[in-house]
C-alpha positions in Angstrom: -21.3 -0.9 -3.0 -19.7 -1.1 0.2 -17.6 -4.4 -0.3 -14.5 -5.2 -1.8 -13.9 -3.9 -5.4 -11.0 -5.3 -7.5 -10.2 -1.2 -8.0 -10.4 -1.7 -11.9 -10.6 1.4 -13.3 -10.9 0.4 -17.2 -14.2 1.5 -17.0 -13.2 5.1 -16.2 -12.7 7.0 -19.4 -10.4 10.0 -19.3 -12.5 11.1 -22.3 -15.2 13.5 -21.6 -18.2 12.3 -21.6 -21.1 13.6 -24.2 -24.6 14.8 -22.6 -27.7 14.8 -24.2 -27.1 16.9 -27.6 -30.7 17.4 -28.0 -30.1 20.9 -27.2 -29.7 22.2 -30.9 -30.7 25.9 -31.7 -32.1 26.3 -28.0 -30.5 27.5 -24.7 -30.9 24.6 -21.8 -33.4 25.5 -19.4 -32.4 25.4 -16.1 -33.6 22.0 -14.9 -31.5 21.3 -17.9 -28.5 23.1 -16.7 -28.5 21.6 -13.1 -29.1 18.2 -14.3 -26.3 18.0 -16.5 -24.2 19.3 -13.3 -25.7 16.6 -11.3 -24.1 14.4 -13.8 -20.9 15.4 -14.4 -20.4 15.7 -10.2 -21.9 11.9 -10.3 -19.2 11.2 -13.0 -16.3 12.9 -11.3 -17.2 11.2 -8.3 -17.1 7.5 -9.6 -13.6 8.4 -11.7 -12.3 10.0 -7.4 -13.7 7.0 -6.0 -11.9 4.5 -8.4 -9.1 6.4 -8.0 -9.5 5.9 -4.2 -10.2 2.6 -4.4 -6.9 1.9 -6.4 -4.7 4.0 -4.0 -6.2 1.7 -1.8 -5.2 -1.5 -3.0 -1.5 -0.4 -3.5 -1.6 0.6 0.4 -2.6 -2.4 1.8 -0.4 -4.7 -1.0 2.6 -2.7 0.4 1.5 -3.4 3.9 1.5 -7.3 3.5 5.3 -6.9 2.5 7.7 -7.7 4.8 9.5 -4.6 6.4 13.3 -5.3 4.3 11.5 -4.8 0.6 9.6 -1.7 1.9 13.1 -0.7 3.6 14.5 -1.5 -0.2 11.6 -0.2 -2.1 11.5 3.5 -0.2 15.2 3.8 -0.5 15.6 3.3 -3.8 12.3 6.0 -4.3 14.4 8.2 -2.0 17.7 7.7 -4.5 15.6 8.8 -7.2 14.4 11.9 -5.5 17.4 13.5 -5.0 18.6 12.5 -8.6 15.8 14.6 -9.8 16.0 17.1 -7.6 20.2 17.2 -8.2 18.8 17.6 -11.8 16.2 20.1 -11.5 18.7 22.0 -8.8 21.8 22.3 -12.1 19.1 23.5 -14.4 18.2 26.2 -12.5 21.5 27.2 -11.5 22.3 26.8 -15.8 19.3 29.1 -15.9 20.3 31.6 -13.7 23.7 31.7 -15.4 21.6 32.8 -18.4 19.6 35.6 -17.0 23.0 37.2 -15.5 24.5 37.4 -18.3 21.3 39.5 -19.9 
């Protein structure tokens, strides 16, 4: 529906889901075919909108905080960027090290 949603997305499985298996020894027609499409789009579009919906939720918790946590809380975010980048950065460079030596 259109209202509020608590964004719970335990009801999304990340396992694919079975269609009907009634096709054994036969090809699916193609009413077959485009109905099982049909299904997986519905499907992939609940799991996006759940998604969505949780996204959401984190936005507009962050936006009732006042402005020194989200100060706090995107600095320390930013601090771990570059660590990881710093990281990714010396094992490249290790890397390339390697490949002049070859």
């Amino acid at each position: 529906g259109i209202g509020k949603s608590s964004a719970d997305t335990s009801s999304v499985s990340p396992v694919p889901y079975v269609f009907n298996g009634s096709s054994r020894g036969r090809k699916c027609t193609a009413v077959e075919k485009v109905a099982e499409r049909q299904q997986r789009r519905m499907i992939k579009n609940r799991e996006s909108a759940a998604r969505y919906q949780a996204r959401k939720q984190k936005m507009e918790s962050k936006s009732k905080q006042p402005p020194a946590v989200v100060i706090t809380e995107l600095r320390n975010e930013n601090g771990s960027c570059w660590i990881n980048m710093h990281s990714v950065q010396m094992k490249f460079l290790q890397q390339y090290k390697v490949n002049q030596c070859l």
